[in-house]
VOGU-3710 file (C-alpha; in Angstrom, 3 decimals, decimal comma):
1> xxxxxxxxxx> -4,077/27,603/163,764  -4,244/25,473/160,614  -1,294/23,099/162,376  -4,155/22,576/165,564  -6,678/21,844/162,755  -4,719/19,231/161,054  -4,374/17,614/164,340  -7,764/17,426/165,567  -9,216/16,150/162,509  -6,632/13,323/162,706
11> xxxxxxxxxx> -7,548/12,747/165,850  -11,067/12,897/164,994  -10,688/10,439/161,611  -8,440/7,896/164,236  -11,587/8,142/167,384  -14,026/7,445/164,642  -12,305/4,364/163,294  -11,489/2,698/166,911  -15,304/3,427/167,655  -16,255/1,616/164,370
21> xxxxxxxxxx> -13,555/-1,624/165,619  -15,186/-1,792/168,643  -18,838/-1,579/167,673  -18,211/-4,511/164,582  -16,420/-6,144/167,353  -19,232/-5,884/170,239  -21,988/-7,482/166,940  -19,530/-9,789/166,168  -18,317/-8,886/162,661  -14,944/-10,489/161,448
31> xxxxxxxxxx> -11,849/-8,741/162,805  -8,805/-7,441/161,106  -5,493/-9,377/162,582  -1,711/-8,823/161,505  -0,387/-11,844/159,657  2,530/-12,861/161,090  4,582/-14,294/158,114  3,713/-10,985/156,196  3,521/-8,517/158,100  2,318/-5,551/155,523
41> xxxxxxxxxx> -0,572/-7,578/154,472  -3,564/-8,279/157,298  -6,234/-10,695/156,593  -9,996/-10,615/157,323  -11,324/-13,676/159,304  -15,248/-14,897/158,315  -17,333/-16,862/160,689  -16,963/-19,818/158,222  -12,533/-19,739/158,816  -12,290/-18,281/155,531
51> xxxxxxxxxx> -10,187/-15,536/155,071  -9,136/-12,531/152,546  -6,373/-10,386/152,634  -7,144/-6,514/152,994  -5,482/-3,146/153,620  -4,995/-2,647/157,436  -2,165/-0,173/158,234  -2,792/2,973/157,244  0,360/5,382/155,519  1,192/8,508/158,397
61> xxxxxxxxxx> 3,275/11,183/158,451  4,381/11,709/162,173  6,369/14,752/163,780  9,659/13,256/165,825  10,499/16,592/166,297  9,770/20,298/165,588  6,211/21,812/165,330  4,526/18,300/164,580  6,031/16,493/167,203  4,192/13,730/168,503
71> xxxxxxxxxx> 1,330/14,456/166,002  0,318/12,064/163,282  -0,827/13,118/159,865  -2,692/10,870/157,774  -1,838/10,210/154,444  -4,034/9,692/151,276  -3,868/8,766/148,001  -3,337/12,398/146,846  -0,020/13,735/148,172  0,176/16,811/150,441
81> xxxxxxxxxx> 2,633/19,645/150,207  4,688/20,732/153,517  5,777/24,223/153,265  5,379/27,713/154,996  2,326/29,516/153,339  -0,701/28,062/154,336  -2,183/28,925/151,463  -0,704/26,643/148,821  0,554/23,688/151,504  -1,629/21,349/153,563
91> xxxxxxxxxx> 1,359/20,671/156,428  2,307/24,444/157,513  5,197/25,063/159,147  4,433/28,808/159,384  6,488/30,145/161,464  9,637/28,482/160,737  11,755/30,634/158,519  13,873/28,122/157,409  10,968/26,149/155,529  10,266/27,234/151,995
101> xxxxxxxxxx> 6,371/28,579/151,295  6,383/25,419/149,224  9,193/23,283/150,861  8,109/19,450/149,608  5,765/16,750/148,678  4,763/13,378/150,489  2,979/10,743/149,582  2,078/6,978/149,774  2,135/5,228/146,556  -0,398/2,414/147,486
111> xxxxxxxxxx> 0,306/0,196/144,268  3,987/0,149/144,555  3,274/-0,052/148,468  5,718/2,935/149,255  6,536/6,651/149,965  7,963/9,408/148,377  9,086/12,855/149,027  10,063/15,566/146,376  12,077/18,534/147,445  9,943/21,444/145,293
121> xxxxxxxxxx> 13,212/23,476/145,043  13,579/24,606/148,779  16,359/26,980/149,735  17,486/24,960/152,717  16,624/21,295/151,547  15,157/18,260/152,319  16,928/15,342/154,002  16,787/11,898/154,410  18,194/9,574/157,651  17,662/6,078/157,695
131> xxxxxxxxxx> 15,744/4,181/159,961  17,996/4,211/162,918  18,330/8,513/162,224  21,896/7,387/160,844  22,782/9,177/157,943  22,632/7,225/154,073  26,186/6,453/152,783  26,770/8,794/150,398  25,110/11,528/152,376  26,423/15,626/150,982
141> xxxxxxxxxx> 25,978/16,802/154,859  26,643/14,890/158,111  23,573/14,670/159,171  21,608/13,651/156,444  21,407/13,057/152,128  19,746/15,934/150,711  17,662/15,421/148,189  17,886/16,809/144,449  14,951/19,516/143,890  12,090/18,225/141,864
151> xxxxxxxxxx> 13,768/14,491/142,143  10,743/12,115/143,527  12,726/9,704/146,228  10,429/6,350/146,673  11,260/5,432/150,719  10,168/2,713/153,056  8,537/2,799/156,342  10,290/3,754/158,973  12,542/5,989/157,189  13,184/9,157/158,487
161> xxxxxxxxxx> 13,624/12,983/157,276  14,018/16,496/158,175  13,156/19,718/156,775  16,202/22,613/156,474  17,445/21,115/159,953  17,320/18,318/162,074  15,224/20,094/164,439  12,126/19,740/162,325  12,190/15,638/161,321  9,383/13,320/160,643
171> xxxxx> 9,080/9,493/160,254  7,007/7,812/157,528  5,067/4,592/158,878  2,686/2,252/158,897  0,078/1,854/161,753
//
């Protein structure tokens, strides 16, 4: 139940802000566009042809597989905890036995413009893929680099990871 909840209210905080685009759009209010030559930083257009950089892709947590597939979670500037017991984590995976009651922590570091994700001592560990899903040179299993417990692991968008096994991964990006 708290898994459906999670989802609706993203769902709810993403229909809100595509209402809010269209109505600033509709009284002609400047528009948010994607600069091409950096394409993390999106600029603000005025009526005048001045324009100002601000924050327009938003840090999310999305399911590629498992439980949360297909679901987006949005992250904020306080991290949230992914683990079994709904009572201490804010991503519940409850009834996977392989996940820990407190399995690990994500977040989105806004001033160093990056995530991170901190096994919190899990019995069956938290892995990292690349990008592509390939495995990090390096790597302790085949499929994946686990991560120390309580070592904080800064990672870009687009990276992926999985929790005990590959059939629960998620991919940190940008939208």
């Amino acid at each position: 139940m708290t898994v459906a909840l999670s989802v609706m209210l993203a769902r709810i905080i993403d229909r809100i802000q595509a209402l809010q685009d269209a109505h600033a759009q509709q009284r002609g209010e400047p528009q948010i566009s994607i600069s091409e030559s950096q394409p993390s930083q999106a600029r603000m257009s005025a009526a005048d042809g001045s324009s100002k950089p601000v924050a327009a892709r938003r840090p999310r947590l999305v399911g590629m597989s498992g439980p949360y597939a297909g679901l987006s979670v949005p992250l904020s500037d306080r991290p949230l905890v992914i683990g079994r017991d709904p009572a201490v984590s804010q991503v519940v995976l409850a009834d996977v036995d392989t996940i820990s009651k407190r399995h690990a922590l994500i977040g989105y570091d806004a001033a160093r413009a990056c995530f991170f994700l901190q096994d919190l001592g899990s019995s069956n560990g938290t892995f990292v893929l690349d990008s592509t899903g390939a495995a990090y040179p390096g790597q302790i299993q085949a499929q994946g680099r686990r991560l120390p417990a309580a070592q904080r692991c800064e990672l870009r968008p687009g990276v992926r990871f999985y929790l005990a096994s590959p059939a629960i991964v998620f991919q940190l990006m940008l939208e």
